[in-house]
C-alpha positions in Angstrom: 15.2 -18.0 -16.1 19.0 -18.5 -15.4 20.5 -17.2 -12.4 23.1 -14.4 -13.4 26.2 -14.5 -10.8 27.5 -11.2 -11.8 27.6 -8.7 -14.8 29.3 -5.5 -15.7 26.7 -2.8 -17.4 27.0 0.0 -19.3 24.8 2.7 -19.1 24.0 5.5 -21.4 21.3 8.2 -20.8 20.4 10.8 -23.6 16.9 11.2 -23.5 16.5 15.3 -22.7 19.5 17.4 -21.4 22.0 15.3 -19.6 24.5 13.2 -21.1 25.3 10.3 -18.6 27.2 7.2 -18.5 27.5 4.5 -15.6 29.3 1.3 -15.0 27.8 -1.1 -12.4 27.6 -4.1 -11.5 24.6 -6.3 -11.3 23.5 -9.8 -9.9 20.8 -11.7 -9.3 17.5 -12.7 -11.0 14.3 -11.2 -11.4 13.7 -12.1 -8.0 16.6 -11.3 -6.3 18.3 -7.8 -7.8 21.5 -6.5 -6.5 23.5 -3.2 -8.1 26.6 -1.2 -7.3 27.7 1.4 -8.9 30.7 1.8 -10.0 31.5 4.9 -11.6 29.2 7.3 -13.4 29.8 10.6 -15.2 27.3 13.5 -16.2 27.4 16.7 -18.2 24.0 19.2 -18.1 23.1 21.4 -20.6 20.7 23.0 -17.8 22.6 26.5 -18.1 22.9 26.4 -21.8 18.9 25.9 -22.3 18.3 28.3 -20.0 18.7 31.3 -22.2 15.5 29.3 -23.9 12.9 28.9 -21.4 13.2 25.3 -22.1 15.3 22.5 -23.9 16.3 23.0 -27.6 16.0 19.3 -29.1 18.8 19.8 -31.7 21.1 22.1 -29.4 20.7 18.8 -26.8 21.5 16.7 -29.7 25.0 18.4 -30.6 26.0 18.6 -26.9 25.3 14.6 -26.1 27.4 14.3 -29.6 30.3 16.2 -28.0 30.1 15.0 -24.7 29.2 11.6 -24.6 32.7 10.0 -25.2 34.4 12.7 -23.1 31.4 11.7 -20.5 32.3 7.5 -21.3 36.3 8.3 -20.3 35.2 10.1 -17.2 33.1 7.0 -16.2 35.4 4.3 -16.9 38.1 6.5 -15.2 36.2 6.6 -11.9 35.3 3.1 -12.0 38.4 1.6 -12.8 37.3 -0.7 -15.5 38.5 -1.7 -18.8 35.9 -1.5 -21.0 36.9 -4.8 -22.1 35.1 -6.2 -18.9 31.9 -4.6 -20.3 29.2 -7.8 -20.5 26.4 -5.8 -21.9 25.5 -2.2 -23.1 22.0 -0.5 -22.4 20.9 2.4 -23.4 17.6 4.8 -23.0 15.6 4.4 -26.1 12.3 6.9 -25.1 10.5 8.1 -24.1 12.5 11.6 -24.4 13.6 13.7 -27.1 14.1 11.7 -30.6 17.3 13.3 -31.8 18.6 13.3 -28.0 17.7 9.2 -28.0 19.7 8.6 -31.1 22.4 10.1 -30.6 23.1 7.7 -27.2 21.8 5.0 -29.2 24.3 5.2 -32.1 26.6 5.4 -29.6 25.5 2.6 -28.2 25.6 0.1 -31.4 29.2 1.5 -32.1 30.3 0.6 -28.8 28.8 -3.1 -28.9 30.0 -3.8 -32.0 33.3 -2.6 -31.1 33.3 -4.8 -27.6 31.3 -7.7 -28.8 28.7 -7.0 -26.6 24.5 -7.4 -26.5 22.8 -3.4 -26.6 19.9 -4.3 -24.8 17.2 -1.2 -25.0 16.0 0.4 -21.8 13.1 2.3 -21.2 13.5 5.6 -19.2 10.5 6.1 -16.7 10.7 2.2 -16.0 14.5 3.6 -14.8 13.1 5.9 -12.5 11.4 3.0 -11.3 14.2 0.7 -10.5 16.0 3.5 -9.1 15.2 2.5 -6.1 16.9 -0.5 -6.1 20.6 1.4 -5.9 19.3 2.6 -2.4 21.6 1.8 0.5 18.3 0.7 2.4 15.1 -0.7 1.6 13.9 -3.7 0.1 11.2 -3.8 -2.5 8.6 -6.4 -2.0 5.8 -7.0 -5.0 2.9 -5.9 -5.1 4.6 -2.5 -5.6 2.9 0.7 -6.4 4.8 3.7 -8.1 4.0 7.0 -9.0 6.0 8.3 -11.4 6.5 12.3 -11.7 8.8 14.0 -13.9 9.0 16.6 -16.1 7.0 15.0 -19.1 5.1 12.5 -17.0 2.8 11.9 -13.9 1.5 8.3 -13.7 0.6 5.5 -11.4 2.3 1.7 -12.0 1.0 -1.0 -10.7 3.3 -3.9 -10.9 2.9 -7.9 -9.7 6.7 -7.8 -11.1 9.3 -6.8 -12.6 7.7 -8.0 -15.6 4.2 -7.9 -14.8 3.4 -3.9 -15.0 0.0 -2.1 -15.6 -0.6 1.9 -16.0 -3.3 2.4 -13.5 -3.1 6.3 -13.6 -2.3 9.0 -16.0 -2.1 13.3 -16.5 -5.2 14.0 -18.6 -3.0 17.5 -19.8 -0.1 18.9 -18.3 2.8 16.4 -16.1 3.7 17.9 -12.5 7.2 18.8 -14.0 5.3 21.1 -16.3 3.2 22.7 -14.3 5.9 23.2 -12.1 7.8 25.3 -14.7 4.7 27.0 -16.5 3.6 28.6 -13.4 7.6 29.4 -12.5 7.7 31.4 -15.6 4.2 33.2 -14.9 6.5 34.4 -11.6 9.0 35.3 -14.0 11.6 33.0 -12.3 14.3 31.6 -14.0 15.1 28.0 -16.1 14.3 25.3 -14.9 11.2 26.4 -12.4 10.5 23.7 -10.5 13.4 23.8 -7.5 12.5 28.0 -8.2 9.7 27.7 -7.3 10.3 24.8 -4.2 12.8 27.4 -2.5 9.7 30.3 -2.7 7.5 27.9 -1.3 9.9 26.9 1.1 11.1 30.4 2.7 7.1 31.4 2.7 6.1 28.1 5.1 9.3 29.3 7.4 8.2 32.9 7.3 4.6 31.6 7.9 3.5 33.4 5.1 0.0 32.5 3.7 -1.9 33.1 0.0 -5.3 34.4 0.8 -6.9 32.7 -1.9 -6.9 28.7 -2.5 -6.1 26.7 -5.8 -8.0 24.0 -6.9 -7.0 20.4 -6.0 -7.8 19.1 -9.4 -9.6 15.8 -9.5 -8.8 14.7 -6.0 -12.8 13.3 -5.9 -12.6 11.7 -9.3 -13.4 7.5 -9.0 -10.2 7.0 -11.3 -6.3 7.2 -10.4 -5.7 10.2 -12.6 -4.3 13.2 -12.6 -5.0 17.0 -14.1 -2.9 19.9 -13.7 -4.2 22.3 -16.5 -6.8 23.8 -14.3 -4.4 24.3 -11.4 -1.8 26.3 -13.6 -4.9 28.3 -15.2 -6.0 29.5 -11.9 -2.7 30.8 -11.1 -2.7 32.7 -14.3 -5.9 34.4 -13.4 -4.9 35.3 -9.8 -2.1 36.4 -11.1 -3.8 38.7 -13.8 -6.1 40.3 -11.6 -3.7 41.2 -8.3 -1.6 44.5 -8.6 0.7 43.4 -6.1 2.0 39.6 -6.2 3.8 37.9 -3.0 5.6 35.3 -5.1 6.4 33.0 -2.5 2.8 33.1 -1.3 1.9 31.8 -4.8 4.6 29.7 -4.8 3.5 27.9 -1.2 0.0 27.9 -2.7 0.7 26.0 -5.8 3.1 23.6 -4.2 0.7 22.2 -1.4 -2.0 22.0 -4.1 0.4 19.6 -5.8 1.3 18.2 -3.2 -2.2 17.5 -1.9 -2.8 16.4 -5.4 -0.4 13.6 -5.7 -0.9 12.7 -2.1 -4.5 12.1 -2.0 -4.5 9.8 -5.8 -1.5 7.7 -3.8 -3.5 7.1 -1.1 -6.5 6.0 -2.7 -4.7 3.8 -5.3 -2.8 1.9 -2.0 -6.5 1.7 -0.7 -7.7 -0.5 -3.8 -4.4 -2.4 -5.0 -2.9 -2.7 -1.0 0.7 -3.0 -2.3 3.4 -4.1 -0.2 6.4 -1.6 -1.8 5.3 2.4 -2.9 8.0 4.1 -5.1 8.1 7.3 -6.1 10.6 8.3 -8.8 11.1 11.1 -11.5 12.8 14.3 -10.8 10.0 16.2 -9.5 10.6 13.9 -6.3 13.5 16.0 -5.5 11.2 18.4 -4.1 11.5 18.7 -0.1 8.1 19.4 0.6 6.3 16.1 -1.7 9.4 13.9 -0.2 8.7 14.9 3.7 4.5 14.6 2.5 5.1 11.0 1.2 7.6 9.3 3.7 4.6 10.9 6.2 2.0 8.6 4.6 4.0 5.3 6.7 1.9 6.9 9.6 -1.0 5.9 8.5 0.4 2.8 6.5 3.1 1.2 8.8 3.2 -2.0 6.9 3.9 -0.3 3.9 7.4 -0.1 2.5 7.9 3.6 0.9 11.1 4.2 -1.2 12.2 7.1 -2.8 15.6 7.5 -4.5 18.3 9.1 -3.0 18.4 12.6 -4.6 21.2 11.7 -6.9 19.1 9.0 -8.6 15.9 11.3 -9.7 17.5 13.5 -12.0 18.1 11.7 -15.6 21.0 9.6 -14.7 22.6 6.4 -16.5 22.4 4.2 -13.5 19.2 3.7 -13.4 19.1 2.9 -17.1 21.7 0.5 -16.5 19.7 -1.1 -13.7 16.2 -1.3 -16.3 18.5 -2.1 -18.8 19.6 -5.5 -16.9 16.0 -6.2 -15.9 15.0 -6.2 -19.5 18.0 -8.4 -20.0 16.6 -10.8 -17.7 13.5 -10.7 -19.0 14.8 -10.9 -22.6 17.8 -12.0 -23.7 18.1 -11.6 -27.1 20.8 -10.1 -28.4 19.6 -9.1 -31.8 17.2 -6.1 -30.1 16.2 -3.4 -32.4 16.8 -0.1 -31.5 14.5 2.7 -32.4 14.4 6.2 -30.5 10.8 6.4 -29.4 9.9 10.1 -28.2 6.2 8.3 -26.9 7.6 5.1 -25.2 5.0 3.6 -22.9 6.2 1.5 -20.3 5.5 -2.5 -20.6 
């Protein structure tokens, strides 16, 4: 593989409820991976979905239509770039919504075609992955380990490299993300329930307020890596159905150390068999304060182990990550003639 000195990249993020762009630049090879960024943009649709429960796949399509080149011009602005300087385009093709995907990847192939420019296709929860590589600190040495929990997704990677990735670990039913926001509207909290639910939890551990009844830690004993949250949100239903009076930040606390716990124990026993060097944990559910503060707690008892988490920035849907997959893939593969096809299901590879 060549050596790349240095690249400009375009990044374009569509898959759910943010439209994002980012410009940054990239050097290195597959074994050596440098990024900074730029300039990057973002409009939510968080507040408009709201009024939902949850996001609206053809409402997000028509907002990334009208904001993606008003996003674009706020991007190039801040990084003071022509976008003749562009060397490649990349662009989140799934997994995600399908009518949210194409509309960033029509986008996309306009753009190119207008600049001249390879559209090389990125894969989103890979992103979440490499996000970690736009931290100010911390290197990532292979074999790495990374858990992956998001909205629509709660898996284990294991990868030799950049290239060499396997799916150790899955959700059997519901992702953490999900979970998160079925039980928030059980409470009767507000769009989107997950950080809802985190400040509950949070007030009721400085309150030292307790739930007298325990939820299960679902599949914590199982021999395999995965994961099952169905059971957890169903016993919150029923506690919730049979008690008169409800303390919601009790249930809150409750709920979030039994995730917590959850996630915790299936990391540690996957570093016990594949003794990686790196652990990452991505995806927006990482935001949380209490499964950051559990995790960066785990180098007590692994003190060789590097453990990276994105700044908070990076685990929301953002384009700089995409841009930083994107550019992997390049290296990997860098054909120019790539086909583009939203895929709502994308596995990663």
């Amino acid at each position: 593989m060549c050596r790349m000195t240095l690249m400009i990249i375009l990044g374009i993020e569509t898959s759910c409820d943010e439209t994002a762009v980012s410009i940054v630049e990239a050097k290195g090879d597959l074994k050596s991976l440098s990024f900074r960024v730029l300039g990057s943009a973002m409009h939510s649709q968080v507040k408009m979905h709201a009024e939902y429960g949850g996001v609206v796949p053809n409402l997000a399509k028509r907002e990334h239509q009208k904001n993606l080149p008003l996003v674009l011009e706020q991007a190039i602005k801040e990084a003071g770039v022509d976008l003749s300087k562009i060397n490649i385009i990349t662009v989140t093709i799934g997994p995600g919504l399908e009518p949210a995907l194409w509309v960033g990847i029509n986008f996309a192939e306009e753009l190119g075609k207008k600049l001249g420019v390879p559209v090389i296709p990125a894969n989103h929860m890979e992103g979440h992955i490499a996000s970690v590589l736009l931290n100010k600190t911390g290197v990532v040495s292979f074999p790495v380990l990374a858990l992956l929990i998001s909205g629509g997704h709660t898996e284990l990677i294991f990868l030799k490299s950049w290239v060499e990735k396997e799916r150790i670990g899955e959700t059997q039913d519901d992702a953490v993300g999900e979970a998160f926001d079925k039980v928030a509207r059980m409470l009767g909290l507000p769009y989107p329930g997950g950080p809802e639910i985190s400040r509950l939890a949070e007030q009721a551990r400085e309150q030292d307020i307790h739930l007298e009844k325990k939820f299960p830690r679902p599949m914590i004993h199982s021999e395999d890596f995965n994961f099952s949250f169905s059971g957890l949100k169903t016993a919150v239903l029923y506690y919730l159905r049979d008690k008169k009076e409800i303390n919601k930040m009790a249930v809150a606390r409750e709920f979030e150390d039994a995730v917590v716990k959850t996630l915790i124990t299936k990391a540690r026993k996957a570093i016990d068999e594949y003794s990686p060097k790196t652990l990452i944990i991505g995806g927006g559910v990482i935001a949380n304060k209490a499964l950051r503060e559990n995790f960066l707690k785990l180098k007590e008892n692994y003190p060789d182990l590097e453990i990276l988490i994105p700044e908070k920035f990076l685990t929301t849907d953002n384009a700089t990550m995409i841009a930083a997959s994107g550019y992997i893939e390049y290296l990997r593969n860098q054909k120019s003639d790539r086909e583009l096809k939203a895929q709502g299901n994308l596995d990663i590879s």
